[in-house]
Backbone as XML, in Angstrom:
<?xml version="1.0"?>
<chain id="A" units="angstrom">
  <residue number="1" name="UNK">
    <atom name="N" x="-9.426" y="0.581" z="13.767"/>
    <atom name="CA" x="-10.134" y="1.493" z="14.627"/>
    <atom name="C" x="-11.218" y="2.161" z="13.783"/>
  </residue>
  <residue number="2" name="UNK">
    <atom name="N" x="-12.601" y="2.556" z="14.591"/>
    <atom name="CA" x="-13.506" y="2.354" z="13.566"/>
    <atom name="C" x="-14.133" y="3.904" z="14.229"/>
  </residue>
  <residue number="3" name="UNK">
    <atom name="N" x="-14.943" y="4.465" z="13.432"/>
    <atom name="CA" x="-15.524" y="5.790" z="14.593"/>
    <atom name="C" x="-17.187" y="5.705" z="14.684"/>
  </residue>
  <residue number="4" name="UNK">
    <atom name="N" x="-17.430" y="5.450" z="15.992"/>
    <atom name="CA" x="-18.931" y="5.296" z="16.233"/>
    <atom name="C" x="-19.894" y="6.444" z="16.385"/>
  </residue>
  <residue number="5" name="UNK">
    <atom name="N" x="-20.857" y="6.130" z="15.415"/>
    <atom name="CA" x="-21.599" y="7.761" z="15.600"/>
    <atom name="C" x="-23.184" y="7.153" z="16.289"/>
  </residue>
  <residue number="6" name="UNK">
    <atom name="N" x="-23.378" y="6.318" z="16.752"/>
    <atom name="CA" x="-24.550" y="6.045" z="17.672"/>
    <atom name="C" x="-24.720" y="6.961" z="18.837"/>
  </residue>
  <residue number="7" name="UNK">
    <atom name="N" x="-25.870" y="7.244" z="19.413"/>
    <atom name="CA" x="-25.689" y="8.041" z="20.647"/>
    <atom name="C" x="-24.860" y="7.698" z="21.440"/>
  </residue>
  <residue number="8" name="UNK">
    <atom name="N" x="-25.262" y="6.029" z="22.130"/>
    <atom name="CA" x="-24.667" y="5.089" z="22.986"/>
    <atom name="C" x="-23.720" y="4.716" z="22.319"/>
  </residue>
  <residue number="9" name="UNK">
    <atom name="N" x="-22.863" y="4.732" z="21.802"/>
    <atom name="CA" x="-21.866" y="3.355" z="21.737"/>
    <atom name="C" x="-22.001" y="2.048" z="22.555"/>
  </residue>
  <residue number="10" name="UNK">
    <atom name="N" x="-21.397" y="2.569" z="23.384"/>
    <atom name="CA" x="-21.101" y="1.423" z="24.795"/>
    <atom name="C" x="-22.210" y="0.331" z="25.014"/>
  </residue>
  <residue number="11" name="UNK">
    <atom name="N" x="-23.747" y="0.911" z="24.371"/>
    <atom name="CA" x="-24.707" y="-0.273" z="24.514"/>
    <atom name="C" x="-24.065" y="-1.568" z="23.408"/>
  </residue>
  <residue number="12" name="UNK">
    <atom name="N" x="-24.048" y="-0.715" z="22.448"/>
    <atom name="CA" x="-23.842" y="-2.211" z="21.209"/>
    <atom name="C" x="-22.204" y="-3.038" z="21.420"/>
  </residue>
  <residue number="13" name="UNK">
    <atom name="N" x="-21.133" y="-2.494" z="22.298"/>
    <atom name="CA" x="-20.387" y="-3.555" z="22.369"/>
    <atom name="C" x="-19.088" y="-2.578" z="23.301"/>
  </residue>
  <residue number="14" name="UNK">
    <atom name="N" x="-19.913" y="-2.922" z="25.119"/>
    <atom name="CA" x="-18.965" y="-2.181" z="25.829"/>
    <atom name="C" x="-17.458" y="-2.132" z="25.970"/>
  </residue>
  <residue number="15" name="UNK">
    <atom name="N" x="-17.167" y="-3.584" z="25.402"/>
    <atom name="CA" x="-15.589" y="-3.234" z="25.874"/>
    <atom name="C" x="-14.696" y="-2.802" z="24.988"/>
  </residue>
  <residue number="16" name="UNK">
    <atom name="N" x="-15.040" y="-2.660" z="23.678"/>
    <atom name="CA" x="-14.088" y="-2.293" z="22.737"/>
    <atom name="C" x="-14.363" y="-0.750" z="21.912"/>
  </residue>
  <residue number="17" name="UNK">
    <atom name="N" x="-15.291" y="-0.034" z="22.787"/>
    <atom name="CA" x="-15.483" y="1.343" z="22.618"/>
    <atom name="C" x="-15.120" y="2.165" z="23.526"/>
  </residue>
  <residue number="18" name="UNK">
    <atom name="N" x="-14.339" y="3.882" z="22.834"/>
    <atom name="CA" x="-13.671" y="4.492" z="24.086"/>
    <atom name="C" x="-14.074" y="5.478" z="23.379"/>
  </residue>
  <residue number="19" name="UNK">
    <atom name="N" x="-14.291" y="6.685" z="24.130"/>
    <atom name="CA" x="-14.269" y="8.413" z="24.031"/>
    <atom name="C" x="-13.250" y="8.894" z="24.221"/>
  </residue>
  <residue number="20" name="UNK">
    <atom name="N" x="-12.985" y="9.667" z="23.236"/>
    <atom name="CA" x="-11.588" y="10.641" z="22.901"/>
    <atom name="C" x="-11.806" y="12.181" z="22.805"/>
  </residue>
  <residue number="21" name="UNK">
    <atom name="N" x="-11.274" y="13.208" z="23.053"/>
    <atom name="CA" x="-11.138" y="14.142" z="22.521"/>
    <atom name="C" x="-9.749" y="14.573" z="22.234"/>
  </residue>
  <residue number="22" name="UNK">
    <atom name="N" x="-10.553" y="15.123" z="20.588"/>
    <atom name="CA" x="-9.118" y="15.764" z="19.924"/>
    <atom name="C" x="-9.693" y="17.418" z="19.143"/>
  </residue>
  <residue number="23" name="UNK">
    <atom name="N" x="-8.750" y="18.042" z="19.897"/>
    <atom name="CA" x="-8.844" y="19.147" z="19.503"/>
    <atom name="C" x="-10.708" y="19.842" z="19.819"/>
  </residue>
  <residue number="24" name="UNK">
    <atom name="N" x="-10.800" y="19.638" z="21.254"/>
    <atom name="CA" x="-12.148" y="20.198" z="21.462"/>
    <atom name="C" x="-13.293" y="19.215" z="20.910"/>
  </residue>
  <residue number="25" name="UNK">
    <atom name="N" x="-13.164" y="18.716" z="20.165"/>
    <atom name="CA" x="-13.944" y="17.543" z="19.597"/>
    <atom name="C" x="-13.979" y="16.024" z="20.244"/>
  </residue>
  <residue number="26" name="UNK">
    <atom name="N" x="-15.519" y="15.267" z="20.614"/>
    <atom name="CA" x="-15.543" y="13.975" z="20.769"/>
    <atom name="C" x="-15.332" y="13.501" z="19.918"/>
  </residue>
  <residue number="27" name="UNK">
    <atom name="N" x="-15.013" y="12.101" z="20.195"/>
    <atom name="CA" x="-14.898" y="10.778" z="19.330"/>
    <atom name="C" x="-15.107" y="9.577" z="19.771"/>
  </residue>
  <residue number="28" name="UNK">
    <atom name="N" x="-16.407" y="8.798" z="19.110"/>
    <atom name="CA" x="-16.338" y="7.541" z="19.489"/>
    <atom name="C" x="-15.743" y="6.554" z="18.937"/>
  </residue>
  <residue number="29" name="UNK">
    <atom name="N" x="-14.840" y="6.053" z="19.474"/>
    <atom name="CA" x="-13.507" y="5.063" z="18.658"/>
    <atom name="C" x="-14.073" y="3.576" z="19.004"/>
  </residue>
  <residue number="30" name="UNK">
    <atom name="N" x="-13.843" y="2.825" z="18.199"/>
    <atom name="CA" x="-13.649" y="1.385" z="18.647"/>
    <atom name="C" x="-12.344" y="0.729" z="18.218"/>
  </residue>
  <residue number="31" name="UNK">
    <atom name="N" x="-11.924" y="-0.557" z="19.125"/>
    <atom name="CA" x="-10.986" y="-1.044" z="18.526"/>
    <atom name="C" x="-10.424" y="-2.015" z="20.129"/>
  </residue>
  <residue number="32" name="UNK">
    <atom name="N" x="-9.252" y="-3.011" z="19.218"/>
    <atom name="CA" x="-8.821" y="-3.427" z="20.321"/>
    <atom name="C" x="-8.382" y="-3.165" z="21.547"/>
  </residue>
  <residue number="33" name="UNK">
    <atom name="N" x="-7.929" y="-2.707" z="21.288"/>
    <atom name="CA" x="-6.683" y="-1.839" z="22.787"/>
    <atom name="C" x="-7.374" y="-0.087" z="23.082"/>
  </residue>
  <residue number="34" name="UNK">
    <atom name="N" x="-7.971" y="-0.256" z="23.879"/>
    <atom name="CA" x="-8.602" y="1.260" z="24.452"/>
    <atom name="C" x="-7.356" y="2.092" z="24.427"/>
  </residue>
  <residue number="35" name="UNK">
    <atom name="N" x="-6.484" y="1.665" z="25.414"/>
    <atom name="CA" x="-5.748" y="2.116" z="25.899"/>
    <atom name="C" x="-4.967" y="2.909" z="24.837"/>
  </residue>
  <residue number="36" name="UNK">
    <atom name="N" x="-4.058" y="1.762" z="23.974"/>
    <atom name="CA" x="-3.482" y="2.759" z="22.578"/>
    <atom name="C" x="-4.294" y="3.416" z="21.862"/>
  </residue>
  <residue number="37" name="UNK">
    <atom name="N" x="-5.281" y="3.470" z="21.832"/>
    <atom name="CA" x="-6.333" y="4.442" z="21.213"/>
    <atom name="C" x="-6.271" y="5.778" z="21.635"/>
  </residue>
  <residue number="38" name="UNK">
    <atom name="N" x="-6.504" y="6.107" z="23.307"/>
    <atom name="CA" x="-6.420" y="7.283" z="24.196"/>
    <atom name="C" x="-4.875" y="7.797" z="23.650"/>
  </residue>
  <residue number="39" name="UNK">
    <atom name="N" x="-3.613" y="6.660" z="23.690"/>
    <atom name="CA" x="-2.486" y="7.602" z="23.625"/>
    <atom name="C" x="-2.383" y="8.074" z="22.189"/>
  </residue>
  <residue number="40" name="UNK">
    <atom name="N" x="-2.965" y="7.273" z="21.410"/>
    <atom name="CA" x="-3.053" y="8.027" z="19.613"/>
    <atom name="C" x="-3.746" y="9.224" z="19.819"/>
  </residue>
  <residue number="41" name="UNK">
    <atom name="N" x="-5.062" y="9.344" z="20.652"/>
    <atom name="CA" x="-5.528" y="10.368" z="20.322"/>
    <atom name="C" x="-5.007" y="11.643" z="20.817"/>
  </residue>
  <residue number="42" name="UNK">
    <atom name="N" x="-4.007" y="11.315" z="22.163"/>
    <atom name="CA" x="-3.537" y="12.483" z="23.084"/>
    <atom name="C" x="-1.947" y="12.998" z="22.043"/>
  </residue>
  <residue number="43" name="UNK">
    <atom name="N" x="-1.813" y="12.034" z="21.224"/>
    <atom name="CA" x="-0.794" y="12.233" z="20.222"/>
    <atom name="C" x="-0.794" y="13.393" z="18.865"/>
  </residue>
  <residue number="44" name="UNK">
    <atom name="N" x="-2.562" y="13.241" z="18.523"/>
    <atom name="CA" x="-2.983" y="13.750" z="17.696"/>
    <atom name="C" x="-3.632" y="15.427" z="18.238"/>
  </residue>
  <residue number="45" name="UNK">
    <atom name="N" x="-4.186" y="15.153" z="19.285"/>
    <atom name="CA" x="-4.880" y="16.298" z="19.968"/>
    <atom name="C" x="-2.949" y="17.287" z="19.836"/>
  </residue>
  <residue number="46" name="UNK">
    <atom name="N" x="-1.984" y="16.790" z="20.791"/>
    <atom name="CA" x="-1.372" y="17.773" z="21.111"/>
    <atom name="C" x="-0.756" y="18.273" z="19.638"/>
  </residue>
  <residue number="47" name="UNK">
    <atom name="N" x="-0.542" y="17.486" z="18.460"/>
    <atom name="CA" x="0.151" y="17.954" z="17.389"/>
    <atom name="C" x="-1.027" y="19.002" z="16.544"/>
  </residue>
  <residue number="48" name="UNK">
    <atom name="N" x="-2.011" y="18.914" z="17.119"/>
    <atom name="CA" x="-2.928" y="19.642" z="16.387"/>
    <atom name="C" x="-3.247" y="21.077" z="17.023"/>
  </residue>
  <residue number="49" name="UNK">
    <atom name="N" x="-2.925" y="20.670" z="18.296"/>
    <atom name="CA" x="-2.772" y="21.865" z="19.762"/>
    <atom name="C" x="-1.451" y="22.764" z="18.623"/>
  </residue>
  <residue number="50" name="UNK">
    <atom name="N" x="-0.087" y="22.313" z="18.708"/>
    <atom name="CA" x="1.005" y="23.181" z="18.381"/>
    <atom name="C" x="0.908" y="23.437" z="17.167"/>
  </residue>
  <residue number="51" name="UNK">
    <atom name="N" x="0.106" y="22.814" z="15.970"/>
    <atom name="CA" x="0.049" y="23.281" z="14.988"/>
    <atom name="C" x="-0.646" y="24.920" z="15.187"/>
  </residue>
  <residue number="52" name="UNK">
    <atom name="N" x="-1.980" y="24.949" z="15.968"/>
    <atom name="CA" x="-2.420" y="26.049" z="15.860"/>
    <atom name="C" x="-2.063" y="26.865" z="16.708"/>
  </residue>
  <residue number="53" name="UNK">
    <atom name="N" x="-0.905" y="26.567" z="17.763"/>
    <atom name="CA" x="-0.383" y="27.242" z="18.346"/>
    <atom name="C" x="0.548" y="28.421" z="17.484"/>
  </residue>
  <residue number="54" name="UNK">
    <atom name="N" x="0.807" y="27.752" z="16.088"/>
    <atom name="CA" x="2.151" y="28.427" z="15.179"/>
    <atom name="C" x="0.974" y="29.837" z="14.746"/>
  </residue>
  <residue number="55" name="UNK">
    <atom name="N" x="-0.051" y="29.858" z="15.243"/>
    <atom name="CA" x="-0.888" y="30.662" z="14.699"/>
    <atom name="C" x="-1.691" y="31.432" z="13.394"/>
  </residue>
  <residue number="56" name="UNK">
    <atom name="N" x="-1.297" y="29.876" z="12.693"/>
    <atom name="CA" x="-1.102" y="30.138" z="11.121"/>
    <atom name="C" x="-2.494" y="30.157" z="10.416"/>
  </residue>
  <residue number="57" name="UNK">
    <atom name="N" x="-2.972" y="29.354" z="11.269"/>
    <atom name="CA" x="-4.682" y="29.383" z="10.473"/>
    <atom name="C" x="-5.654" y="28.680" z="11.774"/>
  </residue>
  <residue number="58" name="UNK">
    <atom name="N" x="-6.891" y="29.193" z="11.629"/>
    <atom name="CA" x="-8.038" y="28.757" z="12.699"/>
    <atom name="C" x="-9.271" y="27.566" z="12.255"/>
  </residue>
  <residue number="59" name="UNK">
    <atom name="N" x="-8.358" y="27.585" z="10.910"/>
    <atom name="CA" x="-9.581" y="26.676" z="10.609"/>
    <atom name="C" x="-9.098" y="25.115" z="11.194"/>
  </residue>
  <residue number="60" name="UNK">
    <atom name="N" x="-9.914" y="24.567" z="11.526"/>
    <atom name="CA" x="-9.914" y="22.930" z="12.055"/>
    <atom name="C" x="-9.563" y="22.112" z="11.271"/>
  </residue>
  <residue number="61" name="UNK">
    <atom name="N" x="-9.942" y="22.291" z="10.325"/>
    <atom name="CA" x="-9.856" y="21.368" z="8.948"/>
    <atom name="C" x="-8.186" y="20.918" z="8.684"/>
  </residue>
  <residue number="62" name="UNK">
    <atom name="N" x="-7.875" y="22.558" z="8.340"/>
    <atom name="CA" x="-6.926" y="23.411" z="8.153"/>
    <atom name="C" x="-5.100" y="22.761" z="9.063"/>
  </residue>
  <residue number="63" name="UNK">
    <atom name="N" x="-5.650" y="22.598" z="10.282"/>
    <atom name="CA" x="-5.051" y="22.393" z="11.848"/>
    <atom name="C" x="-4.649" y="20.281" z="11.142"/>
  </residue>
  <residue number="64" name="UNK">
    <atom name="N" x="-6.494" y="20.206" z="11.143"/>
    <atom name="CA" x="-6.112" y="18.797" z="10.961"/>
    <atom name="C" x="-4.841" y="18.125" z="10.318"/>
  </residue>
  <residue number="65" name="UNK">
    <atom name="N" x="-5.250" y="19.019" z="8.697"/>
    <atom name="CA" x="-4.215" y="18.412" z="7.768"/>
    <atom name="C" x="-3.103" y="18.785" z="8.132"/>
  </residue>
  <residue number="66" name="UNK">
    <atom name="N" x="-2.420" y="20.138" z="8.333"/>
    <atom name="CA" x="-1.341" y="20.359" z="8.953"/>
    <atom name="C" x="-0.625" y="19.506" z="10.047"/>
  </residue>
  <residue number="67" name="UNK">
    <atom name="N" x="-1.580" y="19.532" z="10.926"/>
    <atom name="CA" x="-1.011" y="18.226" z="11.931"/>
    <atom name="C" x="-0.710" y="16.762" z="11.256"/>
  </residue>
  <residue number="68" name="UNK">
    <atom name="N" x="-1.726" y="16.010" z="10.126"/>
    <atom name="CA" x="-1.352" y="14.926" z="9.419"/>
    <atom name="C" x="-0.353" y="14.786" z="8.999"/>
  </residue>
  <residue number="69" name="UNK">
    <atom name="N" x="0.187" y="16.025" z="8.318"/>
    <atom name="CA" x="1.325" y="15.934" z="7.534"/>
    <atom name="C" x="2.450" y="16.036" z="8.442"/>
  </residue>
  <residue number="70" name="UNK">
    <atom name="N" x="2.574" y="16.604" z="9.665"/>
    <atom name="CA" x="3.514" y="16.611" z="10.397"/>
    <atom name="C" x="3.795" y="15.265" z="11.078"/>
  </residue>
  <residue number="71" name="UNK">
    <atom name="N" x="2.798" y="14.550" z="11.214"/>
    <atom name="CA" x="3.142" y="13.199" z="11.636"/>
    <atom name="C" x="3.625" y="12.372" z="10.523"/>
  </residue>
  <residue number="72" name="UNK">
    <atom name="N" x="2.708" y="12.161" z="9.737"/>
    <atom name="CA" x="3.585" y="11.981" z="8.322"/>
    <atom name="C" x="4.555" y="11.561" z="8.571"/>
  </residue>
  <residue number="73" name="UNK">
    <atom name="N" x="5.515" y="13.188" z="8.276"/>
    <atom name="CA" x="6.881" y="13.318" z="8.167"/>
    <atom name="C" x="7.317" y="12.498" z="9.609"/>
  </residue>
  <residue number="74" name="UNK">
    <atom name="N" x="6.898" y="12.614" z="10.500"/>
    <atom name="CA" x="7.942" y="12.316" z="11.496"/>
    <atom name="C" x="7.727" y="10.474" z="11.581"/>
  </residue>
  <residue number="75" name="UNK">
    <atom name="N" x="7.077" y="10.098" z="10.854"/>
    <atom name="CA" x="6.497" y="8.623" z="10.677"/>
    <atom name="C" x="7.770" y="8.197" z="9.675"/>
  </residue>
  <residue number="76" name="UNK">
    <atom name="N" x="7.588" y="9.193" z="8.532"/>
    <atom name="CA" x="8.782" y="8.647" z="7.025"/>
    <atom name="C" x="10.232" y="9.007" z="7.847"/>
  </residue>
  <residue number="77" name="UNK">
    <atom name="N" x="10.562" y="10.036" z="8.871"/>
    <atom name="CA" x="11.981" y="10.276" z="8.964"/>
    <atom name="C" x="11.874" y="8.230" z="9.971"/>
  </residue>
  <residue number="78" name="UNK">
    <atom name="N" x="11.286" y="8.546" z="10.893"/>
    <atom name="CA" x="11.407" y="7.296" z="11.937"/>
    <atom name="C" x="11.703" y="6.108" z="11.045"/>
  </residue>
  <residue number="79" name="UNK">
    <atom name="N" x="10.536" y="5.977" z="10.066"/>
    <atom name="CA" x="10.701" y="4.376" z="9.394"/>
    <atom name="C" x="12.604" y="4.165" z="8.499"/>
  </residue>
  <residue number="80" name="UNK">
    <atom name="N" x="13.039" y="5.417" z="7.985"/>
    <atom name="CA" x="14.050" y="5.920" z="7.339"/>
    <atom name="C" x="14.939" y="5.579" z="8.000"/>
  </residue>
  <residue number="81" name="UNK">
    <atom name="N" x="15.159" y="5.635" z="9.379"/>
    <atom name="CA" x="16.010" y="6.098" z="10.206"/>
    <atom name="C" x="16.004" y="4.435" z="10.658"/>
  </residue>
  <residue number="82" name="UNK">
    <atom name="N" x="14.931" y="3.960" z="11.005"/>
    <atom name="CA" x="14.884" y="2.367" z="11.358"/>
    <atom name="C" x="15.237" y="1.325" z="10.246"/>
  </residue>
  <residue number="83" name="UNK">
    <atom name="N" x="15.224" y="1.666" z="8.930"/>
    <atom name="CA" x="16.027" y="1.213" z="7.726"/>
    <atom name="C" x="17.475" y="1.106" z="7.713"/>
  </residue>
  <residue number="84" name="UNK">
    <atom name="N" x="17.786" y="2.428" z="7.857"/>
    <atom name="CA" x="18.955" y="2.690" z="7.710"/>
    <atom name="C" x="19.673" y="1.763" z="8.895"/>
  </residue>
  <residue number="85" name="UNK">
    <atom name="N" x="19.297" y="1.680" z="9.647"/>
    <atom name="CA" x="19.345" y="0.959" z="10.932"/>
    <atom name="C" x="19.571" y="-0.392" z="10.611"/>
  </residue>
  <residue number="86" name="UNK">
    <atom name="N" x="19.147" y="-0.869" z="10.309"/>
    <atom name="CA" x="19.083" y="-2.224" z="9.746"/>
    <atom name="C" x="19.861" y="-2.673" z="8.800"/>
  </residue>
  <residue number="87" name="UNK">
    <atom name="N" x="20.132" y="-1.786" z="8.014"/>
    <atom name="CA" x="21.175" y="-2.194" z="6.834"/>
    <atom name="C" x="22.332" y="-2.016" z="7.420"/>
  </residue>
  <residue number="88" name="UNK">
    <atom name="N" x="22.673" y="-1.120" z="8.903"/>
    <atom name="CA" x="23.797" y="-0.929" z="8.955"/>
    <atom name="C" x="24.258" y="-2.331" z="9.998"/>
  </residue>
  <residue number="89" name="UNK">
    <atom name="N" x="23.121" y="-2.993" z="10.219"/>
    <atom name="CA" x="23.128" y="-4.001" z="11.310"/>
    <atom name="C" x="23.622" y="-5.411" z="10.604"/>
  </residue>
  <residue number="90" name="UNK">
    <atom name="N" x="22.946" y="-5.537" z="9.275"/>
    <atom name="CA" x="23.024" y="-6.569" z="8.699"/>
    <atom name="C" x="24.624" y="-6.243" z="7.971"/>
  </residue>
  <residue number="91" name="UNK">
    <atom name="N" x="25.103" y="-5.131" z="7.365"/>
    <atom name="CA" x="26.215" y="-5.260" z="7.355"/>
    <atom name="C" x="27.329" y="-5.823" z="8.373"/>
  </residue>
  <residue number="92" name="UNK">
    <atom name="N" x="27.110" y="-5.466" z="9.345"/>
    <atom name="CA" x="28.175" y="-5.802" z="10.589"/>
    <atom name="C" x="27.510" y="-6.833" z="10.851"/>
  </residue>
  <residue number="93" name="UNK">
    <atom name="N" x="26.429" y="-7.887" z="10.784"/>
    <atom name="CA" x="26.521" y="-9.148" z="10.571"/>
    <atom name="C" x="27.204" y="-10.192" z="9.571"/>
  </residue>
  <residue number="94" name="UNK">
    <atom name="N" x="27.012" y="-9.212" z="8.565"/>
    <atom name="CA" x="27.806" y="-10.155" z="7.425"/>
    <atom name="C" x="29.044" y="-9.900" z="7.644"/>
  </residue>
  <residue number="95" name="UNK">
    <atom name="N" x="29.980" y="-8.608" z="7.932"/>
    <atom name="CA" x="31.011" y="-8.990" z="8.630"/>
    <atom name="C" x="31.843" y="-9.656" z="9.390"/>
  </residue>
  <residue number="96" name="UNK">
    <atom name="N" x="30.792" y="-10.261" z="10.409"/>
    <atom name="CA" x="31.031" y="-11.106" z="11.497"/>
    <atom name="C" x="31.196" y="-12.487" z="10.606"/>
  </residue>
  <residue number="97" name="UNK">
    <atom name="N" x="30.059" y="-12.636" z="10.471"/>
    <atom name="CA" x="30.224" y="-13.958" z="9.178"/>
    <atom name="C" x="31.507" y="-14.566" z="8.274"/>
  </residue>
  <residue number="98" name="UNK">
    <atom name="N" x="31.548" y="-13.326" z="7.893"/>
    <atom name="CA" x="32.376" y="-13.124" z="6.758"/>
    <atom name="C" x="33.574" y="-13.531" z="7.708"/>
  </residue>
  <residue number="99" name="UNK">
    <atom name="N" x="34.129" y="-13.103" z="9.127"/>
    <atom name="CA" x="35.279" y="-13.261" z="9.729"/>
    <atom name="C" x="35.246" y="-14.574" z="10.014"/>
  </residue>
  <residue number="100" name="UNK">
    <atom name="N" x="34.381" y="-15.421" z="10.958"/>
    <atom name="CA" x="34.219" y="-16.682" z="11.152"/>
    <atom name="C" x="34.252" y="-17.729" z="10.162"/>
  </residue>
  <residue number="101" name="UNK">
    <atom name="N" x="33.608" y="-17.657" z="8.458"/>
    <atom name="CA" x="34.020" y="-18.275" z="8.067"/>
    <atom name="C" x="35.631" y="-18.448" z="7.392"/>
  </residue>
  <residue number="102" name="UNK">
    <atom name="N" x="35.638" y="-17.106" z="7.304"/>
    <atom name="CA" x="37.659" y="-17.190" z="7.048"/>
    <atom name="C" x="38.279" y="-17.994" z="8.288"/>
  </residue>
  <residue number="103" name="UNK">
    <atom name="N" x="37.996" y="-17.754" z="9.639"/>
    <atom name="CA" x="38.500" y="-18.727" z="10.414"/>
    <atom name="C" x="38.366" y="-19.826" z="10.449"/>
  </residue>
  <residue number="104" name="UNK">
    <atom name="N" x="37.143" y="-19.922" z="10.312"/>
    <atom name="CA" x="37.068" y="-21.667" z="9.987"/>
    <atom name="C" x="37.549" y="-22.491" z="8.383"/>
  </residue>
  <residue number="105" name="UNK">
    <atom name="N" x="37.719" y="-21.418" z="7.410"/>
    <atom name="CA" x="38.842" y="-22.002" z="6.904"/>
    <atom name="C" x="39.899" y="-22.157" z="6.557"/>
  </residue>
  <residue number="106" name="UNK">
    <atom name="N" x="40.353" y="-21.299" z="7.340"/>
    <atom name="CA" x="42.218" y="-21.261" z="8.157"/>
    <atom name="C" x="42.211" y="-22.338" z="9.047"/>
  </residue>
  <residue number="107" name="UNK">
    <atom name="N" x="41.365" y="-22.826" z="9.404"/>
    <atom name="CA" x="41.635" y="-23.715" z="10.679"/>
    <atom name="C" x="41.223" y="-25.197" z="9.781"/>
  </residue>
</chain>
C-alpha cells in the first residue's frame, strides 16, 4: 500500500486508489484490495480516536505513535497466542500418531 500525493489520484490509475480518513486527516492510498484498505484505516482512525480519548496528549504525532504501539502489542499478543496455538496442536497430533503407530504395532 503506497500513499498518493497527486491532486487526482484516480486519473493515473482508477481502480486501485481509495481515500481514507484517519484521524481528521485525508489519505490517498493505493493498493490491491480497496476494500481492506478502508477497514485498516477505520482500524487505525478508531485506535487513534481512543488513544486521545485517554486524554493524554493533543499532539497528532504524539496520538499516532501511541496508537502504533498499541497495535503493535495487540499484533505480538495475537501472533503469540496463534503460536502457542499451534504447538499445542501439533502436540496432540503427535499424540495421535504416536497412539496409531503403537497400534499398528500391537497388531
Amino acid at each position: 500500500m503506497a500513499e498518493q500525493t497527486h491532486n487526482n489520484p484516480a486519473r493515473n490509475n482508477p481502480g486501485n486508489y481509495v481515500t481514507v480518513e484517519i484521524y481528521d486527516q485525508l489519505y490517498h492510498l493505493s493498493g490491491q484490495d480497496t476494500v481492506h484498505i478502508r477497514e485498516l484505516a477505520a482500524v487505525v482512525d478508531a485506535k487513534m480516536r481512543a488513544v486521545a480519548a485517554q486524554g493524554r496528549t493533543a499532539d497528532s504525532l504524539r496520538v499516532a505513535v501511541l496508537a502504533a504501539l498499541n497495535l503493535a502489542d495487540e499484533l505480538s499478543q495475537a501472533t503469540s497466542a496463534d503460536l502457542q496455538l499451534g504447538h499445542a496442536r501439533a502436540a496432540n497430533l503427535r499424540g495421535l500418531l504416536d497412539e496409531v503407530l503403537e497400534n499398528e504395532r500391537k497388531a
